[in-house]
DOFIPA-338742 format. One record per residue (C-alpha): residue number from 1; x negated, y negated, z negated. Coordinates in pm, whole numbers, always signed. Layout:
<atoms>
atom i->NUM	X->X	Y->Y	Z->Z
...
</atoms>
This chain:
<atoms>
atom i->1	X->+5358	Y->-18736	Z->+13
atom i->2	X->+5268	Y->-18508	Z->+306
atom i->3	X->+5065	Y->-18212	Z->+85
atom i->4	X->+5425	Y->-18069	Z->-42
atom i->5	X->+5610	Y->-18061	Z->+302
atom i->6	X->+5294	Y->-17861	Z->+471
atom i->7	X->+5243	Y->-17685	Z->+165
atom i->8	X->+5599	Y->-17543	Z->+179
atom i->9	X->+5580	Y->-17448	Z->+568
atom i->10	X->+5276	Y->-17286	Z->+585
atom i->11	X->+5423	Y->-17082	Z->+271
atom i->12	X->+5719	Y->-17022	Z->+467
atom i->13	X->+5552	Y->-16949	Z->+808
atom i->14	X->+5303	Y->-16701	Z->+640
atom i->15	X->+5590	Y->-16527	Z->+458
atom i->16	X->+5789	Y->-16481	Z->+786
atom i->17	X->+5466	Y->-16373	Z->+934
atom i->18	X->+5467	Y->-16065	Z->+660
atom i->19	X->+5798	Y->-15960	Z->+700
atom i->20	X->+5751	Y->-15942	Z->+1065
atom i->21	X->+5470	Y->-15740	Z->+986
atom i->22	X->+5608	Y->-15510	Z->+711
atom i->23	X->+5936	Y->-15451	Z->+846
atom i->24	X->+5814	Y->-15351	Z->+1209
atom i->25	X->+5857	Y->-14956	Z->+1257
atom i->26	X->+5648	Y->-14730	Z->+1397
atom i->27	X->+5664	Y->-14556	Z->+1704
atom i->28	X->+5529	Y->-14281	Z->+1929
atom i->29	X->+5757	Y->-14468	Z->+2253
atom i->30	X->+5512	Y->-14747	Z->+2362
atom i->31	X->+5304	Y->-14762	Z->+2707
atom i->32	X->+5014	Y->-14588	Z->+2546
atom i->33	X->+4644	Y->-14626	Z->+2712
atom i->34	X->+4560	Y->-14271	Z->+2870
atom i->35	X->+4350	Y->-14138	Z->+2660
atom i->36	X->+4549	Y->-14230	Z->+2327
atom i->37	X->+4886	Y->-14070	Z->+2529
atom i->38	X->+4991	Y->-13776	Z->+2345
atom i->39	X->+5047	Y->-13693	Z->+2018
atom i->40	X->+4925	Y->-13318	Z->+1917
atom i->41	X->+5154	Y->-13077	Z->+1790
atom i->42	X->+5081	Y->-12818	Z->+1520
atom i->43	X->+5188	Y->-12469	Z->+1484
atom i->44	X->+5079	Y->-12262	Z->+1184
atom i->45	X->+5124	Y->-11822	Z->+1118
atom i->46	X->+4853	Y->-11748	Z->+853
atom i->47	X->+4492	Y->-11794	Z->+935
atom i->48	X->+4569	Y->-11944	Z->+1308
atom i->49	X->+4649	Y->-12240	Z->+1393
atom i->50	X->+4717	Y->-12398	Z->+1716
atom i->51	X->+4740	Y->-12736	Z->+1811
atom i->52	X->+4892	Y->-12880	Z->+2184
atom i->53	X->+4775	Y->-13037	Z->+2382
atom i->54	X->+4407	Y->-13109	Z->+2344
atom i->55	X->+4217	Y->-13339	Z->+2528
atom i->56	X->+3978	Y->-13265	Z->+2799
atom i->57	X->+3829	Y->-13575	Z->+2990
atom i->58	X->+3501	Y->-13594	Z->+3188
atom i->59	X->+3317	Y->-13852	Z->+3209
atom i->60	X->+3037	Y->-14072	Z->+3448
atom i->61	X->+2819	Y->-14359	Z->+3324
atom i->62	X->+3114	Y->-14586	Z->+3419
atom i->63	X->+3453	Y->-14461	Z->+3415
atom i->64	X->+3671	Y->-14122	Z->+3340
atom i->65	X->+3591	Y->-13874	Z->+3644
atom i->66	X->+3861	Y->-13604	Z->+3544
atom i->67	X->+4193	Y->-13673	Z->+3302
atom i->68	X->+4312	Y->-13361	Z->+3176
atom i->69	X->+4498	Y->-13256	Z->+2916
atom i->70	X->+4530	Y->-12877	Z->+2805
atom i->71	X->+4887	Y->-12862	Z->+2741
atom i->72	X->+4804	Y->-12475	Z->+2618
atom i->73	X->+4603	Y->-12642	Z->+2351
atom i->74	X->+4395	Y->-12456	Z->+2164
atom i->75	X->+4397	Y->-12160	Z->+1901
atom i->76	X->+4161	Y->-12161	Z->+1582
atom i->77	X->+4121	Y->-11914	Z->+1339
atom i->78	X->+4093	Y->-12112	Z->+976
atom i->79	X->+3882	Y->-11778	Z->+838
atom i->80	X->+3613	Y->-11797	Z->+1094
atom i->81	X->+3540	Y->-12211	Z->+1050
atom i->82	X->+3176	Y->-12160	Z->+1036
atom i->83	X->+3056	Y->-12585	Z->+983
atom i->84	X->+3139	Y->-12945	Z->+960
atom i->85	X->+2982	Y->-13145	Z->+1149
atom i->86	X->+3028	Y->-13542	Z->+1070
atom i->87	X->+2950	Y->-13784	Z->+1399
atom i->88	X->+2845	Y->-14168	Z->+1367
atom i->89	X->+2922	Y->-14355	Z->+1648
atom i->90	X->+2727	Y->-14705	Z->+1524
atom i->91	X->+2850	Y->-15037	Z->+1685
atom i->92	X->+2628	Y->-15215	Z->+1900
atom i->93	X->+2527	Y->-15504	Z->+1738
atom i->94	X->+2709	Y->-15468	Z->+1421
atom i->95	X->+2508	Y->-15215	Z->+1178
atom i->96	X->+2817	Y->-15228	Z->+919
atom i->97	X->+3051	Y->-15084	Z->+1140
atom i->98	X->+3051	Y->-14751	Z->+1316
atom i->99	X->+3340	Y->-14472	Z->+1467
atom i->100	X->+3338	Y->-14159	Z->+1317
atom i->101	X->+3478	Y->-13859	Z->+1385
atom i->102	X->+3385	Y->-13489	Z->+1283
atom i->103	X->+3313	Y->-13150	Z->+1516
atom i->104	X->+3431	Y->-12815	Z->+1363
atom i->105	X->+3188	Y->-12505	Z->+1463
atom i->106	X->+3334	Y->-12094	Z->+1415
atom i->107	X->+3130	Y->-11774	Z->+1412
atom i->108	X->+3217	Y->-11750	Z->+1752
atom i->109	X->+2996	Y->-12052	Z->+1876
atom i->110	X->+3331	Y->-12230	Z->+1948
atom i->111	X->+3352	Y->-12599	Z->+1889
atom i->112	X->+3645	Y->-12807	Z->+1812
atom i->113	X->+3650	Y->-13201	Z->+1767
atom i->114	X->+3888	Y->-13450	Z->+1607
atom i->115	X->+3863	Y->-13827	Z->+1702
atom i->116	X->+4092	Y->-14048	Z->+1445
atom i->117	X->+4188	Y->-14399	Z->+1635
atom i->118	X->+4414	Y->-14712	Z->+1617
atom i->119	X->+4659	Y->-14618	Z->+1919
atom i->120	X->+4649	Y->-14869	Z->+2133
atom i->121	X->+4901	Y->-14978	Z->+2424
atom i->122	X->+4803	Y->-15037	Z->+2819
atom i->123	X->+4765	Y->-15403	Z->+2732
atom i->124	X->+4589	Y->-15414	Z->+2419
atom i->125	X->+4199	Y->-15443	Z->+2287
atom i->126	X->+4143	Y->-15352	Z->+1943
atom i->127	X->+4067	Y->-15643	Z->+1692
atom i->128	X->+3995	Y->-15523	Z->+1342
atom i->129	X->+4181	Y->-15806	Z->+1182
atom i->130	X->+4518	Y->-15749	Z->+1410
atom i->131	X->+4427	Y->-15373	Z->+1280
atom i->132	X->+4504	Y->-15506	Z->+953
atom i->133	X->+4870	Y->-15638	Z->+1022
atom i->134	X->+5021	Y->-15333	Z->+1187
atom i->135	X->+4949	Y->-15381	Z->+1510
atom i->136	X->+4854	Y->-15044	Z->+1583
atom i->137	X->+4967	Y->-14728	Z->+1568
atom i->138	X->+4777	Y->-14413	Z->+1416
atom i->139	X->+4658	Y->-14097	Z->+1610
atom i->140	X->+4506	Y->-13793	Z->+1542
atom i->141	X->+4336	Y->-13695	Z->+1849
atom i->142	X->+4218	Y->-13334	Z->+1906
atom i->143	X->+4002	Y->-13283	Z->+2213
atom i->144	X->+3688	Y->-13080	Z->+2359
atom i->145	X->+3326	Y->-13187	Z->+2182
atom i->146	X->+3232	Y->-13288	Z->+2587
atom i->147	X->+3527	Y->-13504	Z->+2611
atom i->148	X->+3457	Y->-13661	Z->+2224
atom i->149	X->+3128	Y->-13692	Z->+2262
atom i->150	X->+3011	Y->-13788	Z->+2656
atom i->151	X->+3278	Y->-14055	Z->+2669
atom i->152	X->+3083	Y->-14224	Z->+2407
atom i->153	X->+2737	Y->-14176	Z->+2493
atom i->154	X->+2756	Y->-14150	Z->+2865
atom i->155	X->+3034	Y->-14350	Z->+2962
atom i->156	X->+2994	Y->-14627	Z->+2681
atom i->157	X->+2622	Y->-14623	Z->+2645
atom i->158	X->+2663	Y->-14546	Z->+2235
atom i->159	X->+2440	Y->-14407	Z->+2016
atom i->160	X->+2522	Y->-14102	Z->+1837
atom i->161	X->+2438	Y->-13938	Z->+1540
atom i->162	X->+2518	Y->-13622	Z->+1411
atom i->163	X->+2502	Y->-13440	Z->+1099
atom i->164	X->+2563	Y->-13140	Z->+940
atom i->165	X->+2772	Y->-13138	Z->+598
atom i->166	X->+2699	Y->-12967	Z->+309
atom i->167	X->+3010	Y->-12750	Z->+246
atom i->168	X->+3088	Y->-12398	Z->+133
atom i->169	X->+3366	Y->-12206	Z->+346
atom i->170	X->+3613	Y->-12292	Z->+137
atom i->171	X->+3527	Y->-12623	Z->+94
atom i->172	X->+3489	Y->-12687	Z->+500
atom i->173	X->+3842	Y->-12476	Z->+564
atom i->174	X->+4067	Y->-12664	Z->+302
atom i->175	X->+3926	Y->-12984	Z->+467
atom i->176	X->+4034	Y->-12841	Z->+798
atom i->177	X->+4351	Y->-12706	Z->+689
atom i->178	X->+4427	Y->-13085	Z->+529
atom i->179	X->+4336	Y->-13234	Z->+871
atom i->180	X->+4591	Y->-13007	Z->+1079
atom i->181	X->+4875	Y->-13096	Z->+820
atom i->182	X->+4806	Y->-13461	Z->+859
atom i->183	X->+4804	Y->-13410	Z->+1205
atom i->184	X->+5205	Y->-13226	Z->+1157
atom i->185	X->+5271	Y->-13547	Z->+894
atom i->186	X->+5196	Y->-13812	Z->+1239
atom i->187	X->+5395	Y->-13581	Z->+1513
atom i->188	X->+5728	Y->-13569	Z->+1241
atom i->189	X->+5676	Y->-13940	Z->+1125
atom i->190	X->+5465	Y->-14213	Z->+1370
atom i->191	X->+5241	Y->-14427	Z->+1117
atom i->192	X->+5018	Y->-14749	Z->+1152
atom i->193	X->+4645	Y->-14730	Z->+1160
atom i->194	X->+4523	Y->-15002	Z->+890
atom i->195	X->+4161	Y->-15121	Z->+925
atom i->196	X->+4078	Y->-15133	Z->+529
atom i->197	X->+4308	Y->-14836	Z->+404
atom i->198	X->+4412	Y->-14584	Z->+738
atom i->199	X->+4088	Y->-14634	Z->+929
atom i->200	X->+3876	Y->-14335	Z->+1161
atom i->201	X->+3644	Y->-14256	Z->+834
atom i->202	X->+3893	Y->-14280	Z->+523
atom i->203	X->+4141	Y->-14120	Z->+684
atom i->204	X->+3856	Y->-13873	Z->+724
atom i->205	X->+3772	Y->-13926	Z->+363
atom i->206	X->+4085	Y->-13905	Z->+212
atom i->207	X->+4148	Y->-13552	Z->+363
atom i->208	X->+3851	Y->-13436	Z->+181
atom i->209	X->+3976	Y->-13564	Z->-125
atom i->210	X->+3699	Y->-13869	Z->-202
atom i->211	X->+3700	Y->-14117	Z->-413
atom i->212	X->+3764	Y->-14451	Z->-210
atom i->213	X->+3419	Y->-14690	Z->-164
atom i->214	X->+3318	Y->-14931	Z->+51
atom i->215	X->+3103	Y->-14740	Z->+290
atom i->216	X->+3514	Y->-14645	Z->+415
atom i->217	X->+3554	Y->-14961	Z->+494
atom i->218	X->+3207	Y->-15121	Z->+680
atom i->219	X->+3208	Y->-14759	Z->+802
atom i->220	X->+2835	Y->-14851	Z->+971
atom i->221	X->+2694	Y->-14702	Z->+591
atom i->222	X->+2907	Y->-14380	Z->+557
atom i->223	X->+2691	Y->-14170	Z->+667
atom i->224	X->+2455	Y->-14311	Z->+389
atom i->225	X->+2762	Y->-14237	Z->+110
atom i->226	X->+2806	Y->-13905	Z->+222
atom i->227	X->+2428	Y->-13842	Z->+159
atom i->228	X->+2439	Y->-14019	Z->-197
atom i->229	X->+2689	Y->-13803	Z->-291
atom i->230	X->+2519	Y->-13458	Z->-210
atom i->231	X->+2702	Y->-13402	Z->+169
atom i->232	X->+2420	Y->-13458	Z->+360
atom i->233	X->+2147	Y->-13277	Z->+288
atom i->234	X->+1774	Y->-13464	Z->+290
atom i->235	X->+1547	Y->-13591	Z->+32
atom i->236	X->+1581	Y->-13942	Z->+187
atom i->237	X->+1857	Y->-14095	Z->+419
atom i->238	X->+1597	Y->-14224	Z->+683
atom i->239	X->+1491	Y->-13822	Z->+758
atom i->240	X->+1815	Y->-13697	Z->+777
atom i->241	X->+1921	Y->-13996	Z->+1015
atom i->242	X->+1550	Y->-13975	Z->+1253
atom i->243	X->+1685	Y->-13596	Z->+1309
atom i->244	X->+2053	Y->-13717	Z->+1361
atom i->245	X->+2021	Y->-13863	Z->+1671
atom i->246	X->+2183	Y->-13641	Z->+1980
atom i->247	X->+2215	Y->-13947	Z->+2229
atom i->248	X->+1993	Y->-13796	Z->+2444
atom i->249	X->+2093	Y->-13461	Z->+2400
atom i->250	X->+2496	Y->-13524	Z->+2483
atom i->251	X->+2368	Y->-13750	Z->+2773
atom i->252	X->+2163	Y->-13445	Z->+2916
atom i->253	X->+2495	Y->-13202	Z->+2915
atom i->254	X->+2709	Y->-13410	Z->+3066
atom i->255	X->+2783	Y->-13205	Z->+3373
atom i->256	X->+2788	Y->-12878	Z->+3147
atom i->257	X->+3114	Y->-12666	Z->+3139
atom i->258	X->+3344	Y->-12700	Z->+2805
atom i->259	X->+3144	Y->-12356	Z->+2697
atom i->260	X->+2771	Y->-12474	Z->+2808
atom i->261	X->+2784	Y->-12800	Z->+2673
atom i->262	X->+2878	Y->-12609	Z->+2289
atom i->263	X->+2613	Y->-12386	Z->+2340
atom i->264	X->+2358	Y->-12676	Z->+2463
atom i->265	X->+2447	Y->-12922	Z->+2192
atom i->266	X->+2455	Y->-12652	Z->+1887
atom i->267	X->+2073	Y->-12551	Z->+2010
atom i->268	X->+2001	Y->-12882	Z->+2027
atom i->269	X->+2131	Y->-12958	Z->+1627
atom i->270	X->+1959	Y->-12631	Z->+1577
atom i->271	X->+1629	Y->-12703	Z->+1664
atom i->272	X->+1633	Y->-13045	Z->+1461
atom i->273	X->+1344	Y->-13128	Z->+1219
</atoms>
C-alpha cells in the first residue's frame, strides 16, 4: 500500500529537482575562484585577432606566486598559426579521465594556450556528476603556455603529455578561428559547462568539427581517438605517447620568462624521438 505513495514522491521530488536544474540561468556575476575570474573578450579586423585579458600566473610547487592578468591581452595573427599542439593532463589515479587543453605555435616562435573549464565559484570543488546538472558555468580561458602548463605540473604535481596534431594550415587556422568565435558566443551569452556534452575535450572536439565518441567523454583515451583517426601521427599509440611526455621538461622552466619558457619547451617537443 506504501509502493504508490513513495513511488509518486520520488517522481515528484526528481521532477522538481529538473526544473530547478533546467530553468536556472546562467551567469558571468558569481564570486568566481581567481583563476576562473574573467571572461575574455574578442576583437576581430581580418587576419588579427585579439583577445583581453589573458592570463598570466606563476607558479611554486605549492601555491600561485604571482596573479596577473594582462588586461592588454594579446594580438595573433590567424595567417601566421604555424601548429596545434593538443595537451593531456591524465588524472591521478583515474586512467579514463584526463584535462585537455591545446597550445597554438606561429612562425614567430610565439605560443598561445587555451584551457576550457567548468567555472567554478570561491566555495565550490568540482564533482563530475554536479557537472552534469548545471552546476557550473563554462569558460574559455586564454592564458600564457607557463601559466597553462606549470600550474599543472609544478604546482599540482600532474603529468603532462603533449602532442603535435596532424593539420594543414588551413585546417589548424579554421580550428582556431572556431575557437575565438566560441570564445565571442560565452562573453555575449554565459553558458553551463556539462560533463558528458560541454566538457574541456568536446568542446575542443566539436570546434574541429568531429564526430562525437566516447573517448569525449572518459577523456583519459582521447588522445588515443585522435591517433585512430589520423591526428596524431605514429605507427602505434604507445610511441607517440613514450615521446609525449614534457613533465619534466615544463617542471625544468618554471622560473623561465613568458618568452624563454616558449623557446625552452618548443626545443624540448623538438628534439622528441
Amino acid at each position: 500500500m506504501w509502493v504508490k505513495p513513495i513511488l509518486l514522491a520520488a517522481g515528484l521530488a526528481a521532477g522538481l529537482f529538473l526544473l530547478i536544474v533546467y530553468t536556472k540561468a546562467a551567469s558571468h556575476d558569481r564570486h568566481w575562484q581567481p583563476h576562473l575570474g574573467k571572461v575574455p573578450q574578442v576583437d576581430q579586423s581580418g587576419d588579427i585577432v585579439r583577445i583581453t585579458p589573458i592570463r598570466d600566473w606563476t607558479y611554486s610547487t605549492q601555491q600561485a606566486l604571482q596573479t596577473a592578468w594582462v588586461s592588454e591581452g594579446v594580438s595573433i595573427d590567424l595567417s601566421a598559426l604555424k601548429q596545434v599542439w593538443f595537451v593531456v593532463e591524465p588524472h591521478h589515479g583515474i586512467p579514463m579521465m584526463a584535462h585537455t587543453l591545446v597550445l597554438f605555435e606561429f612562425d614567430d616562435g610565439d605560443l598561445i594556450g587555451l584551457t576550457i573549464e567548468a567555472r567554478k565559484q570561491i566555495h565550490e570543488t568540482y564533482n563530475p556528476v554536479a557537472g552534469a546538472f548545471r552546476r557550473y558555468e563554462l569558460i574559455y580561458v586564454w592564458a600564457e603556455p607557463r601559466d597553462l602548463l606549470t600550474r599543472r605540473a609544478v604546482m599540482l604535481d600532474h603529468e603532462l603529455y603533449i602532442y603535435p596534431l596532424d593539420l594543414s594550415r588551413a585546417q589548424a587556422r579554421a580550428y582556431l578561428e572556431g575557437l575565438v568565435e566560441r570564445t565571442a558566443e560565452i562573453e555575449r551569452r554565459p553558458r553551463f559547462y556539462n560533463t558528458l556534452i560541454s566538457n574541456c575535450t568536446n568542446e575542443l572536439a566539436k570546434s574541429a568539427g568531429l564526430a562525437w565518441q566516447p573517448a569525449f567523454v572518459l577523456t583519459g583515451r582521447s588522445a588515443e581517438a585522435l591517433h585512430r583517426a589520423g591526428y596524431i601521427s605514429a605507427s602505434e599509440f604507445e610511441d607517440a605517447r613514450a615521446s609525449a611526455d614534457m613533465t619534466e621538461a615544463v617542471q625544468m622552466l618554471v622560473d623561465a620568462s613568458v618568452r624563454d619558457f616558449n623557446t625552452g619547451l618548443l626545443s624540448a617537443l623538438s628534439a622528441r624521438p
